[in-house]
C-alpha positions as CSV (number, residue, x, y, z in Angstrom):
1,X,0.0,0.0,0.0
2,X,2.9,2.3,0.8
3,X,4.8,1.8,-2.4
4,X,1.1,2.2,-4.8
5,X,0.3,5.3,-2.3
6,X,4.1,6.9,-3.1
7,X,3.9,6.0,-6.6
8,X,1.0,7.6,-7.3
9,X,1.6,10.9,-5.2
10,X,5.0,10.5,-7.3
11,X,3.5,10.5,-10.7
12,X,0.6,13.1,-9.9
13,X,3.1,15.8,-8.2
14,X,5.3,15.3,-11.7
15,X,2.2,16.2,-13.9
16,X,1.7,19.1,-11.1
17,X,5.3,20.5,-12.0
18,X,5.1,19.9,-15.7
19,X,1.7,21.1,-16.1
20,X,3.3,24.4,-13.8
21,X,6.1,24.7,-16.1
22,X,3.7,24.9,-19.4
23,X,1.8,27.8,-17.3
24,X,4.5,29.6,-16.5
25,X,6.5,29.9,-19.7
26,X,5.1,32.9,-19.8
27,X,6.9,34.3,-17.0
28,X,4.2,35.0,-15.0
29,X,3.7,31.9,-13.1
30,X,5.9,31.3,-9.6
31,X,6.9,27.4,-9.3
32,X,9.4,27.2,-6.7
33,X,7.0,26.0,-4.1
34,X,5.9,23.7,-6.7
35,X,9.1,22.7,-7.2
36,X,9.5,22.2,-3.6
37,X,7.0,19.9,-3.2
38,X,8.3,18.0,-5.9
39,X,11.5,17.4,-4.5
40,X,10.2,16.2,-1.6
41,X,8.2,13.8,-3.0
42,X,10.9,12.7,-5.3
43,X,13.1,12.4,-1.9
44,X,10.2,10.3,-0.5
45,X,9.9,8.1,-3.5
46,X,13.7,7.3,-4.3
47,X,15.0,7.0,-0.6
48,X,13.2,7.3,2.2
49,X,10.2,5.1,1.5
50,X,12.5,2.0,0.1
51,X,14.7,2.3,3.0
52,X,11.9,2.4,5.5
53,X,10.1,-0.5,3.9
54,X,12.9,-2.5,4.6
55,X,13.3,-1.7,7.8
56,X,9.7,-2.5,8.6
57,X,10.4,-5.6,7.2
58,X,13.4,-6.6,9.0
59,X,11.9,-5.2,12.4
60,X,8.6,-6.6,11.5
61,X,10.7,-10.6,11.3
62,X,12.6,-9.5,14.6
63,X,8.6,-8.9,16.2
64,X,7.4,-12.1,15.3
65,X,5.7,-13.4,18.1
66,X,5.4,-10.2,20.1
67,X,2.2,-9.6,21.0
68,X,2.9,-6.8,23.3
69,X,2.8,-4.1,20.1
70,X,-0.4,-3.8,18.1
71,X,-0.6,-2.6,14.1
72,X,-1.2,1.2,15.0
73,X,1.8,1.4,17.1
74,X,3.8,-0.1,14.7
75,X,2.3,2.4,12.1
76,X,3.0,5.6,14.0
77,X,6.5,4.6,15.9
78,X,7.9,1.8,13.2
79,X,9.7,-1.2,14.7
80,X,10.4,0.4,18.0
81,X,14.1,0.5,16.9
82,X,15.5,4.2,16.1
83,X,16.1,3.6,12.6
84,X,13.0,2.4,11.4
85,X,11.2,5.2,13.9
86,X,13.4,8.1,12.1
87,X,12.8,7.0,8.6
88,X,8.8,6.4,9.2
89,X,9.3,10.0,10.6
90,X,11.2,11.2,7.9
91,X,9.0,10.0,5.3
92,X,5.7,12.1,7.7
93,X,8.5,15.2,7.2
94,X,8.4,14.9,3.7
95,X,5.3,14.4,3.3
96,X,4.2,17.5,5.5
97,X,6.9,19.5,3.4
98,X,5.4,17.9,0.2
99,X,1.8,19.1,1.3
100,X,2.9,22.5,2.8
101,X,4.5,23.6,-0.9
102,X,1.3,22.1,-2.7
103,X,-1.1,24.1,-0.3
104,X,0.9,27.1,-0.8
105,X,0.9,26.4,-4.5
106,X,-2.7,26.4,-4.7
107,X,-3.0,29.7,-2.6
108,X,-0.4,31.4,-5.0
109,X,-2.7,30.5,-8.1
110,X,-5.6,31.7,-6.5
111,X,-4.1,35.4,-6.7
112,X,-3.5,34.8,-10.6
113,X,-7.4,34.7,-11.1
């Protein structure tokens, strides 16, 4: 679900920029928050999200058995273990930068109408 969900958020936020970059070749058109929210989608894609799908999995193996820790936990903190905690945290960053840039976007083309 992760991968399909980055994928698509990948493929959308690159018809976003290109579709900005046809608008402004005018000139008129401000895409660096665009732009922005690109990159940090693109960071998400390419490196964060593989990296913390694999350590879900490997903590997920090391949890077999554990009881103690339900599915939401696991969502929210990762494995427990700092390394899948700080990339599932670093992928919420990026994906709070990704939206921030896109809202701001939208704002910005509001005052082009």
């Amino acid at each position: 679900l992760t991968r399909t969900w980055a994928k698509t958020m990948f493929l959308s936020s690159t018809a976003n920029l290109a579709t900005s970059l046809y608008l402004s070749s005018n000139g008129t058109m401000n895409i660096s928050l665009v732009a922005i929210g690109w990159m940090a989608m693109a960071l998400n894609w390419f490196v964060v999200v593989p990296a913390a799908l694999k350590a879900g999995a490997r903590s997920t193996r090391e949890r077999k058995g554990d009881n103690s820790k339900d599915l939401k936990e696991f969502a929210v903190n990762g494995g427990g273990k700092t390394e899948t905690k700080s990339l599932h945290q670093t992928v919420v960053v990026f994906v709070l930068i990704m939206v921030g840039a896109f809202v701001g976007h939208l704002v910005d083309l509001t005052s082009y109408v």
